[in-house]
C-alpha positions as semicolon CSV with decimal commas, in nm:
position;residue;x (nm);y (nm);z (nm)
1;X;7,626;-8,546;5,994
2;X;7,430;-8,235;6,072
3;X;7,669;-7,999;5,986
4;X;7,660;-8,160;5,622
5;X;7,300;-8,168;5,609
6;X;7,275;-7,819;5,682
7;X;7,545;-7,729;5,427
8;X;7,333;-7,882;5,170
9;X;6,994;-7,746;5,289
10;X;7,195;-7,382;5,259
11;X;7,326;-7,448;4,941
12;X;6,990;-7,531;4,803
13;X;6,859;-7,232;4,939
14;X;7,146;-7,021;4,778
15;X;7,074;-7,176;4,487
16;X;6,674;-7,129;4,462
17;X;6,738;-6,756;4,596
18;X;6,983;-6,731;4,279
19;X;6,751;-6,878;4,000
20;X;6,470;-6,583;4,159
21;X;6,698;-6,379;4,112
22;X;6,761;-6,457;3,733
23;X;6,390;-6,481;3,667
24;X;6,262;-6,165;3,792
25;X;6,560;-5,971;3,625
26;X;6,478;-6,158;3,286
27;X;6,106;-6,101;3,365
28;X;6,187;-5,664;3,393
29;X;6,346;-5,737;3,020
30;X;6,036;-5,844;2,862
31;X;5,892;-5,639;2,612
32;X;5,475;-5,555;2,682
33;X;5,397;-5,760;2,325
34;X;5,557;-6,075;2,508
35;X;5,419;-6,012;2,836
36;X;5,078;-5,984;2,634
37;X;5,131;-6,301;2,478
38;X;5,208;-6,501;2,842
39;X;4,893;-6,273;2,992
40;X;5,081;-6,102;3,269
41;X;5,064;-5,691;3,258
42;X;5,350;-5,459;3,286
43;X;5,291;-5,348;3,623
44;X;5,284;-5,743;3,774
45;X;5,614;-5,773;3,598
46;X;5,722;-5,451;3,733
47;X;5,602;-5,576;4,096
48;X;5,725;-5,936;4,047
49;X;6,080;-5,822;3,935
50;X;6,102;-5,539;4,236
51;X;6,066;-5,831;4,530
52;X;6,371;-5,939;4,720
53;X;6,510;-6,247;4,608
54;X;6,449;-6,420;4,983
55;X;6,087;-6,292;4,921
56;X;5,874;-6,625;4,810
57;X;5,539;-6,677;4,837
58;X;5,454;-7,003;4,688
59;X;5,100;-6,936;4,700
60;X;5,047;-6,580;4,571
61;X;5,344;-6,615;4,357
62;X;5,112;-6,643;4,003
63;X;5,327;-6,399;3,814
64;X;5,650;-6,609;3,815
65;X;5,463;-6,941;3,749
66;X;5,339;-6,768;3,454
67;X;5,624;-6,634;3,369
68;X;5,817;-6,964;3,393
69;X;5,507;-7,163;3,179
70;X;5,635;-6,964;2,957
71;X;6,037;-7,024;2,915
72;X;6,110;-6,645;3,044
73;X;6,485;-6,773;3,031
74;X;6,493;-6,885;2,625
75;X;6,308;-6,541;2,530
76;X;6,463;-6,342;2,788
77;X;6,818;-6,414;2,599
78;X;6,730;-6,293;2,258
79;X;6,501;-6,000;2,410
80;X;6,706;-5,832;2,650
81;X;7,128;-5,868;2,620
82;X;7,212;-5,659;2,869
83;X;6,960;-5,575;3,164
84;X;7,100;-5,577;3,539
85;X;6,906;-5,311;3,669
């Protein structure tokens, strides 16, 4: 019984540190007119995308909420094809 629920608490985890992950990579692939448009500057998108993935701060994490008002994923597709740095 614990064993599972810790499984599934880790998996979640893995998962959420995963879909940071995705974000702030798609969030470095935004052009400056976009991040104009969704009011976040170059250099918070610069900082936002340089954090670890483990590194969440729900609280002083305004960039990515921002960012994900916004649909980063749907522009982030037809804006940037390939971007892994």
């Amino acid at each position: 019984m614990v064993t599972t629920a810790f499984i599934q608490k880790a998996w979640r985890k893995t998962k959420e540190w995963y879909q940071i992950s995705q974000q702030r990579r798609k969030l470095r692939c935004l052009g400056d007119e976009i991040l104009k448009d969704i009011g976040i500057s170059r250099s918070d998108a610069d900082f936002e995308a340089n954090r670890h993935f483990w590194d969440i701060s729900r609280n002083s994490d305004v960039t990515m909420r921002k960012a994900q008002t916004t649909e980063i994923a749907s522009v982030a597709k037809t804006e940037c094809q390939v971007c892994w740095l």
